[in-house]
CHARMM internal coordinates of N, CA and C (Angstrom, degrees):
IC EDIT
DIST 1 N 1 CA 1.4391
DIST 1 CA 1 C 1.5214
ANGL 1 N 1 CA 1 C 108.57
DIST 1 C 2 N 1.5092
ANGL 1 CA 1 C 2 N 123.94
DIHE 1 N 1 CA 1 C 2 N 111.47
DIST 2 N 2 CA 1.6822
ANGL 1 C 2 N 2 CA 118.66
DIHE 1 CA 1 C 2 N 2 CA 174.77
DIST 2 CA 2 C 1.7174
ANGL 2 N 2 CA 2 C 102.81
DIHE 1 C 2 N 2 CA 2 C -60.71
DIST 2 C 3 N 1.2081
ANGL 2 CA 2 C 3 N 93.29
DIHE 2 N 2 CA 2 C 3 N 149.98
DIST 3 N 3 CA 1.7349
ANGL 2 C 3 N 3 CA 118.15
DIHE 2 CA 2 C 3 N 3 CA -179.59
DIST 3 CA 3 C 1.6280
ANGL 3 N 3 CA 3 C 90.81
DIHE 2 C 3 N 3 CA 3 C -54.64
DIST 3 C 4 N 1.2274
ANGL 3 CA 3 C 4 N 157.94
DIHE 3 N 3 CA 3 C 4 N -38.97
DIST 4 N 4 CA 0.8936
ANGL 3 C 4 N 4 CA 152.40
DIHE 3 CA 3 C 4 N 4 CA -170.82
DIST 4 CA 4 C 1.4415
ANGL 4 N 4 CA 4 C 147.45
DIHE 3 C 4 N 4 CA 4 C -75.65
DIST 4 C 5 N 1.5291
ANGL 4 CA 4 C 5 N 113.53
DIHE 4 N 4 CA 4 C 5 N -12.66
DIST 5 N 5 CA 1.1695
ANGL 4 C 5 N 5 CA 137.30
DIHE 4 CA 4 C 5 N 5 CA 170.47
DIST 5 CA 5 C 1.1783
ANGL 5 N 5 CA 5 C 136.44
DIHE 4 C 5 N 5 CA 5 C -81.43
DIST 5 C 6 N 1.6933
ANGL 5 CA 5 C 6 N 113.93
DIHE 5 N 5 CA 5 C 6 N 79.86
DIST 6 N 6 CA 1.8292
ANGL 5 C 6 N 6 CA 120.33
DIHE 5 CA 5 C 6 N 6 CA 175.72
DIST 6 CA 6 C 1.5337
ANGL 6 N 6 CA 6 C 113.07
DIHE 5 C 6 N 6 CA 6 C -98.36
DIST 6 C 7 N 1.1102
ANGL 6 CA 6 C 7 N 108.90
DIHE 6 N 6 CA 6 C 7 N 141.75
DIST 7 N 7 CA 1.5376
ANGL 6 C 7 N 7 CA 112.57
DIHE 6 CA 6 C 7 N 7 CA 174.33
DIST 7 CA 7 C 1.6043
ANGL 7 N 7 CA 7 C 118.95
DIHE 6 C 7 N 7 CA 7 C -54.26
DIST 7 C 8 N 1.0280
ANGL 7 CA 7 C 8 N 100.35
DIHE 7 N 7 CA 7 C 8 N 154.99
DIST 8 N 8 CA 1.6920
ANGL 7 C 8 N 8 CA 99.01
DIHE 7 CA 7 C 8 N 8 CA -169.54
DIST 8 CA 8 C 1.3185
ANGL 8 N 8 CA 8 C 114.12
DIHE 7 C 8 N 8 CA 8 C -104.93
DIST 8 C 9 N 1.2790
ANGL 8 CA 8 C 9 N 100.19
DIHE 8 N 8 CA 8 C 9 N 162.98
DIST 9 N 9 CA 1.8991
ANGL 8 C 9 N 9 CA 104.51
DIHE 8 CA 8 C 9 N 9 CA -159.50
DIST 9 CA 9 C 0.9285
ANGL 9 N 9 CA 9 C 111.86
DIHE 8 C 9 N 9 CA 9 C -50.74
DIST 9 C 10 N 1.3678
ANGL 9 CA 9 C 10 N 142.07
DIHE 9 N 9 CA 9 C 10 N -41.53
DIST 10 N 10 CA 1.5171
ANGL 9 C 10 N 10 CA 172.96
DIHE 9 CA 9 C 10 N 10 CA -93.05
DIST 10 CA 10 C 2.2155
ANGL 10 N 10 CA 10 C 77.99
DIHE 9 C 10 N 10 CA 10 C -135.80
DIST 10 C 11 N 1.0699
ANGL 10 CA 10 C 11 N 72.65
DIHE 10 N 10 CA 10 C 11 N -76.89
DIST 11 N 11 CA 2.0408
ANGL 10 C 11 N 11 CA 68.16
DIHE 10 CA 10 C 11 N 11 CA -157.67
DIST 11 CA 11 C 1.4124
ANGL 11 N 11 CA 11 C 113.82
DIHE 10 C 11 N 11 CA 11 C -85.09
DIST 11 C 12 N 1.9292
ANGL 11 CA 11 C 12 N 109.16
DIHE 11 N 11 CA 11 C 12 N 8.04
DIST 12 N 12 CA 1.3064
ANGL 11 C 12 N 12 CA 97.23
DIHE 11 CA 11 C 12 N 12 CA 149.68
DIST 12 CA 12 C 1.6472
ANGL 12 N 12 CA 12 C 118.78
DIHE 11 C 12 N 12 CA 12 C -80.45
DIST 12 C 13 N 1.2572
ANGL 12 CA 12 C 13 N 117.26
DIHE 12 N 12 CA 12 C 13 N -30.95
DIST 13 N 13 CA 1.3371
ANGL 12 C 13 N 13 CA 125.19
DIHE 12 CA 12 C 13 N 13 CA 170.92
DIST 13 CA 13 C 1.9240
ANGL 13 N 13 CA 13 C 124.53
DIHE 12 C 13 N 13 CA 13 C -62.01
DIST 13 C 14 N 1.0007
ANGL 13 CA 13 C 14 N 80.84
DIHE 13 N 13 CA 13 C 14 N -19.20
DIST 14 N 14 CA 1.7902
ANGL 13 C 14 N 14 CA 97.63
DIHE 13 CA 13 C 14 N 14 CA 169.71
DIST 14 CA 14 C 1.7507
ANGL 14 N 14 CA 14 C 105.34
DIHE 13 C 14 N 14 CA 14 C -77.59
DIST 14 C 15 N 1.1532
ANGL 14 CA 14 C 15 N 103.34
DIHE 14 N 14 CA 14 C 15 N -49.32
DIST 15 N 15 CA 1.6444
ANGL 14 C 15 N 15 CA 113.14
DIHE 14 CA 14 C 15 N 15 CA -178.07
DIST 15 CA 15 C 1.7085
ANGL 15 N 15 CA 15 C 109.14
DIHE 14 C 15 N 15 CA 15 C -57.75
DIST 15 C 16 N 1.2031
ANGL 15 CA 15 C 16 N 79.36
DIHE 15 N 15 CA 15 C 16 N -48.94
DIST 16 N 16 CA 2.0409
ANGL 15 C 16 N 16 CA 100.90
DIHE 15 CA 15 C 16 N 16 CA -172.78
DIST 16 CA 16 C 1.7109
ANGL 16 N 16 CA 16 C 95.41
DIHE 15 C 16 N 16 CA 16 C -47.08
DIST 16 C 17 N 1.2563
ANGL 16 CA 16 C 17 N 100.55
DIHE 16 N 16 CA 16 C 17 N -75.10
DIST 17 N 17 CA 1.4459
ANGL 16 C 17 N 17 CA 122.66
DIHE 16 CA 16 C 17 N 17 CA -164.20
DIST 17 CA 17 C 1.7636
ANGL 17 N 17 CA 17 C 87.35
DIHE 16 C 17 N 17 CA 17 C -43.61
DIST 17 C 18 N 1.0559
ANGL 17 CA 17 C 18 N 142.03
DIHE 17 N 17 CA 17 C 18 N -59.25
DIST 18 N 18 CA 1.5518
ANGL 17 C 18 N 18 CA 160.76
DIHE 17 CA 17 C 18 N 18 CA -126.27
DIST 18 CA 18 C 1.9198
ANGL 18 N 18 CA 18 C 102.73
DIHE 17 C 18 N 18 CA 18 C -73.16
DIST 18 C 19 N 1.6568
ANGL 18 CA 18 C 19 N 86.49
DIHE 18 N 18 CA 18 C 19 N -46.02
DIST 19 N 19 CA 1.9839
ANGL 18 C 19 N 19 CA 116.56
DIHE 18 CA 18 C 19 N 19 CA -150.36
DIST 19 CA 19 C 1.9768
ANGL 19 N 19 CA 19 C 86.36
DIHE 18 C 19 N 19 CA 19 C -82.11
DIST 19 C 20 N 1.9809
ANGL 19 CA 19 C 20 N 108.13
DIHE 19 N 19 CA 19 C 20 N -30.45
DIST 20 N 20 CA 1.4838
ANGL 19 C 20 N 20 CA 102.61
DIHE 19 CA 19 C 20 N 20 CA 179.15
DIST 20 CA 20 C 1.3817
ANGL 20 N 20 CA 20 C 102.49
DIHE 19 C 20 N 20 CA 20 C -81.06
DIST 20 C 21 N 1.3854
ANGL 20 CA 20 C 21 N 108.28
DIHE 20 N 20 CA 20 C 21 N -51.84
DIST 21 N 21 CA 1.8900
ANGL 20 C 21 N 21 CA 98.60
DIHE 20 CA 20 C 21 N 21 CA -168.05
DIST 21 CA 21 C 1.1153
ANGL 21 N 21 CA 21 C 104.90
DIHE 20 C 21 N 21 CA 21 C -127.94
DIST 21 C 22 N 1.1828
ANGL 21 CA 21 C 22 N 137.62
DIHE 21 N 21 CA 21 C 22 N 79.34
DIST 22 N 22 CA 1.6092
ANGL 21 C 22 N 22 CA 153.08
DIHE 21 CA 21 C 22 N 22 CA -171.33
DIST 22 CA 22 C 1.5949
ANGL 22 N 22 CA 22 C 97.36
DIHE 21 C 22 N 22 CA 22 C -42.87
DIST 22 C 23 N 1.1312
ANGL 22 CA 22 C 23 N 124.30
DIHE 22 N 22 CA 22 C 23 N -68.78
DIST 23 N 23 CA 1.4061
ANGL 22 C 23 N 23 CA 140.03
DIHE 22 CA 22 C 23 N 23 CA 168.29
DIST 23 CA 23 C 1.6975
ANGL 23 N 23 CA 23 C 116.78
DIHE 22 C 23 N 23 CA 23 C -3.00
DIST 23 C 24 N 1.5881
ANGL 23 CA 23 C 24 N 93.68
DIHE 23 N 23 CA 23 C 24 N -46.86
DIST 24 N 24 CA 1.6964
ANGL 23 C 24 N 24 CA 109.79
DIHE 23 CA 23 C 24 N 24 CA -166.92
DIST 24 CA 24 C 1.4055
ANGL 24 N 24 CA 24 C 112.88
DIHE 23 C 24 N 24 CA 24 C -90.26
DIST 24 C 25 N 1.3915
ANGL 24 CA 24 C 25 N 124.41
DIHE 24 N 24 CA 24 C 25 N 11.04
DIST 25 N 25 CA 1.3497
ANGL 24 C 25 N 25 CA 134.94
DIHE 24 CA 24 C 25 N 25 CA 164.82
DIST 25 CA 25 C 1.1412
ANGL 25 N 25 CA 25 C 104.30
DIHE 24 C 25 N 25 CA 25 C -80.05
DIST 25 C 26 N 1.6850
ANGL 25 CA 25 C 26 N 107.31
DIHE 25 N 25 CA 25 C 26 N 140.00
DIST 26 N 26 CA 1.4350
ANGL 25 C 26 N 26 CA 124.27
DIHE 25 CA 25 C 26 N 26 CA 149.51
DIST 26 CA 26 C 1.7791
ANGL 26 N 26 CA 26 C 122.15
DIHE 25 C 26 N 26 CA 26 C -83.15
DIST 26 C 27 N 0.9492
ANGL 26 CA 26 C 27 N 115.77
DIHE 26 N 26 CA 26 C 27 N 173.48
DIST 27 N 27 CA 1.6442
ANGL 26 C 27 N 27 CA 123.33
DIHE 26 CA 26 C 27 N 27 CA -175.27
DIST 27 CA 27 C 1.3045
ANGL 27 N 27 CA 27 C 86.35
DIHE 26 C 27 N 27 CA 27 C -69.86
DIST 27 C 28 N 0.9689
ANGL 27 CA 27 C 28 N 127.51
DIHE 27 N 27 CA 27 C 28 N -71.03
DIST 28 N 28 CA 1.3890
ANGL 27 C 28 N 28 CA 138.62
DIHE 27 CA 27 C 28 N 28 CA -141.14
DIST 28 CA 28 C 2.1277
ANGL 28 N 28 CA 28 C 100.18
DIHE 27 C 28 N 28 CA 28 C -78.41
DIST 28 C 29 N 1.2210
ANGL 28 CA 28 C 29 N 113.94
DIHE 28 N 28 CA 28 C 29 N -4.12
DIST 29 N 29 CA 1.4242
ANGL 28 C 29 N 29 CA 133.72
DIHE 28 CA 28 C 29 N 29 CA 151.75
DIST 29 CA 29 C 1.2878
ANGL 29 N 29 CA 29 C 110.14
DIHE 28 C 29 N 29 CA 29 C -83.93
DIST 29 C 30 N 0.9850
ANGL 29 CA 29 C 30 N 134.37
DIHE 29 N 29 CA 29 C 30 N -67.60
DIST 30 N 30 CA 1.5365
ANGL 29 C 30 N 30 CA 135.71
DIHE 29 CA 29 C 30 N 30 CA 162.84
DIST 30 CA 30 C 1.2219
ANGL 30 N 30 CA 30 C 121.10
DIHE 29 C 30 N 30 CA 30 C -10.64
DIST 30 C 31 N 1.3453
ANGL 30 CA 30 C 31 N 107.60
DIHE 30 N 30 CA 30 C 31 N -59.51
DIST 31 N 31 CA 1.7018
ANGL 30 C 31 N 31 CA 133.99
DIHE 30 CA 30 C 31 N 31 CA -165.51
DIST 31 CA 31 C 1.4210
ANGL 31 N 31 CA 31 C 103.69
DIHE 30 C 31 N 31 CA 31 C -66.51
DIST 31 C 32 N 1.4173
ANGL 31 CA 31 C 32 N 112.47
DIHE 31 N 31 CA 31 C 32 N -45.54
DIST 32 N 32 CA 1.2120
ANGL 31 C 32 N 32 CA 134.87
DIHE 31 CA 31 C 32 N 32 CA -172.38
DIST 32 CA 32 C 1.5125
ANGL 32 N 32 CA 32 C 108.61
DIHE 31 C 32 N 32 CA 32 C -71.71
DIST 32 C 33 N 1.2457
ANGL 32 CA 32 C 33 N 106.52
DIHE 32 N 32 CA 32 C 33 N -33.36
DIST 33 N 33 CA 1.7573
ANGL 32 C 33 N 33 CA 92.44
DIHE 32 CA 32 C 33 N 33 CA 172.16
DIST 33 CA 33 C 1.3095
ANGL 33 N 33 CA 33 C 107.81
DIHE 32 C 33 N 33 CA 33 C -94.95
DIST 33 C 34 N 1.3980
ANGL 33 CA 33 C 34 N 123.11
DIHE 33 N 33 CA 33 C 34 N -45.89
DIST 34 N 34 CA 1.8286
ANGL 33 C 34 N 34 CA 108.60
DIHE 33 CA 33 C 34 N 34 CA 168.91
DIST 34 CA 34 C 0.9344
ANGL 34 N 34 CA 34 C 124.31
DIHE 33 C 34 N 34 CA 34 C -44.93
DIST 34 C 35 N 1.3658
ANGL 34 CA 34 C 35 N 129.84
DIHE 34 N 34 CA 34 C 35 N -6.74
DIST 35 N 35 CA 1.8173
ANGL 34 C 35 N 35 CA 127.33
DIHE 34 CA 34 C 35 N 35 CA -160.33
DIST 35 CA 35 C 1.5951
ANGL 35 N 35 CA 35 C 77.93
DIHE 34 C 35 N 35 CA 35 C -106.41
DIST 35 C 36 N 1.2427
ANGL 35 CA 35 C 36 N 142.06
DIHE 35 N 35 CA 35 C 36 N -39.02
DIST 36 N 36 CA 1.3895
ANGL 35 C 36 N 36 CA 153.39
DIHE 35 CA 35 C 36 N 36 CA -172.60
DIST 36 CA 36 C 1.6888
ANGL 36 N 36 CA 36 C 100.73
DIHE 35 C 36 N 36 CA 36 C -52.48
DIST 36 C 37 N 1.1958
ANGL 36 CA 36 C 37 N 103.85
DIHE 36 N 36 CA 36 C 37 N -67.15
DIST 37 N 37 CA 1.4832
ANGL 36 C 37 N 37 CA 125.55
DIHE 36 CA 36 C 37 N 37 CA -175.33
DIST 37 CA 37 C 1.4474
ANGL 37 N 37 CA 37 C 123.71
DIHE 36 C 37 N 37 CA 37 C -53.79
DIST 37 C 38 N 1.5454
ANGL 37 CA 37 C 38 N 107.97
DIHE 37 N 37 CA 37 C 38 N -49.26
DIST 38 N 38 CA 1.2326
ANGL 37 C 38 N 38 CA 117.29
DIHE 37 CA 37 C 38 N 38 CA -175.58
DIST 38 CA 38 C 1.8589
ANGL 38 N 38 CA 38 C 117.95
DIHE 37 C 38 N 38 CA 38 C -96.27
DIST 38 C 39 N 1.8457
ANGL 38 CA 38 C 39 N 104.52
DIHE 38 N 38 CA 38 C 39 N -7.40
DIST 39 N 39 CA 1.0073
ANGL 38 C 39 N 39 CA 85.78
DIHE 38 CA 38 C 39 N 39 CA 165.47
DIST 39 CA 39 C 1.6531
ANGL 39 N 39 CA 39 C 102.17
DIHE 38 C 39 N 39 CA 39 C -76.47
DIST 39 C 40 N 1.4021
ANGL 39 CA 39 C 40 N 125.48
DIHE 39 N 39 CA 39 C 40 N -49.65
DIST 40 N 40 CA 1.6140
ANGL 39 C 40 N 40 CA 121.14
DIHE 39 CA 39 C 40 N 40 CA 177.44
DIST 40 CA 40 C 1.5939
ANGL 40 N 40 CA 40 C 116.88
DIHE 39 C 40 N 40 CA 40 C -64.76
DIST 40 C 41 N 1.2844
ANGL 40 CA 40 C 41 N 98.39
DIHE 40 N 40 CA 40 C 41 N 32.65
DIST 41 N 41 CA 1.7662
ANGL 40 C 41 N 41 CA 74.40
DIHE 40 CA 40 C 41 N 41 CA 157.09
DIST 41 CA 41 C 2.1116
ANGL 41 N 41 CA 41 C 95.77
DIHE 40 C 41 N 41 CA 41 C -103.64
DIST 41 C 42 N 1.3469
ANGL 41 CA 41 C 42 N 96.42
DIHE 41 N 41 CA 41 C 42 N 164.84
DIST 42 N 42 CA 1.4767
ANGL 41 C 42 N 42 CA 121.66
DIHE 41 CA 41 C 42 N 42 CA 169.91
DIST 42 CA 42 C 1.8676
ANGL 42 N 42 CA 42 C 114.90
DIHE 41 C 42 N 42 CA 42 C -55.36
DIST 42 C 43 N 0.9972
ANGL 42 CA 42 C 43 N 110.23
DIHE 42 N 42 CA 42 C 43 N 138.74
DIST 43 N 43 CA 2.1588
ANGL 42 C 43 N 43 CA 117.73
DIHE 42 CA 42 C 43 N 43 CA -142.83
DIST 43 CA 43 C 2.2291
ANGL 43 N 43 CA 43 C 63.64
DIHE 42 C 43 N 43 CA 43 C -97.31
DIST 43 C 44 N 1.1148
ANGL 43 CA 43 C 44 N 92.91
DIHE 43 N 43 CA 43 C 44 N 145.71
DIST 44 N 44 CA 1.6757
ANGL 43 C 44 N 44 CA 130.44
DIHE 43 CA 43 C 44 N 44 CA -151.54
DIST 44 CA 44 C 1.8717
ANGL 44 N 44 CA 44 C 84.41
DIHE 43 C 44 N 44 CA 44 C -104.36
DIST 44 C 45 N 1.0791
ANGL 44 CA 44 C 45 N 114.80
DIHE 44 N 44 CA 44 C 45 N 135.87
DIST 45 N 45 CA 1.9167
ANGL 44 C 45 N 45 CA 129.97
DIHE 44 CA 44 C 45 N 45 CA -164.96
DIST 45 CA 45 C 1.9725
ANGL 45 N 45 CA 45 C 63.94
DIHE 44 C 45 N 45 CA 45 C -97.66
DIST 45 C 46 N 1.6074
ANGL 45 CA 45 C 46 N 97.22
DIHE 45 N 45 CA 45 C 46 N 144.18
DIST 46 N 46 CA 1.3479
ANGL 45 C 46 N 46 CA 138.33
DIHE 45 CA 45 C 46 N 46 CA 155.14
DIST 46 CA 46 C 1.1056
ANGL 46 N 46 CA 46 C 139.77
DIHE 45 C 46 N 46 CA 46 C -88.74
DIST 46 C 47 N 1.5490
ANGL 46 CA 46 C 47 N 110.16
DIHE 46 N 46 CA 46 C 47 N 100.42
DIST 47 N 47 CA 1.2200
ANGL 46 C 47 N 47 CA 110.94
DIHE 46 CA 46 C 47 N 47 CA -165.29
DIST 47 CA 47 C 1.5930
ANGL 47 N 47 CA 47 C 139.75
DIHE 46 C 47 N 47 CA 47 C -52.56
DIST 47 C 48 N 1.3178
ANGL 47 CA 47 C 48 N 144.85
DIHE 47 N 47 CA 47 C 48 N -149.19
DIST 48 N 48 CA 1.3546
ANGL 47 C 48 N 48 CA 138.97
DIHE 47 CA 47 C 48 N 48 CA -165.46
DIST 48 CA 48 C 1.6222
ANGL 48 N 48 CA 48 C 85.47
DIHE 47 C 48 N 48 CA 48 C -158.46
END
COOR INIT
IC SEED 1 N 1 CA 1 C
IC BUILD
């Protein structure tokens, strides 16, 4: 993960909105915060 990558206001506020009324998400909101998430998670050691 580069030192540089925070989620953006835009799809932290999508999340926000999400965590009060889960309900009021679209898919395509959804997508938008997992793609958020999983680009920042930490790159996974390779196994042997």
């Amino acid at each position: 993960m580069a030192k540089n990558e925070k989620t953006s206001k835009k799809v932290a506020s999508i999340a926000s909105r999400g965590l009060r009324k889960p309900s009021s998400l679209t898919n395509t909101e959804i997508k938008k915060i997992a793609g958020s998430v999983l680009t920042q998670a930490p790159d996974r050691k390779r196994r042997r």
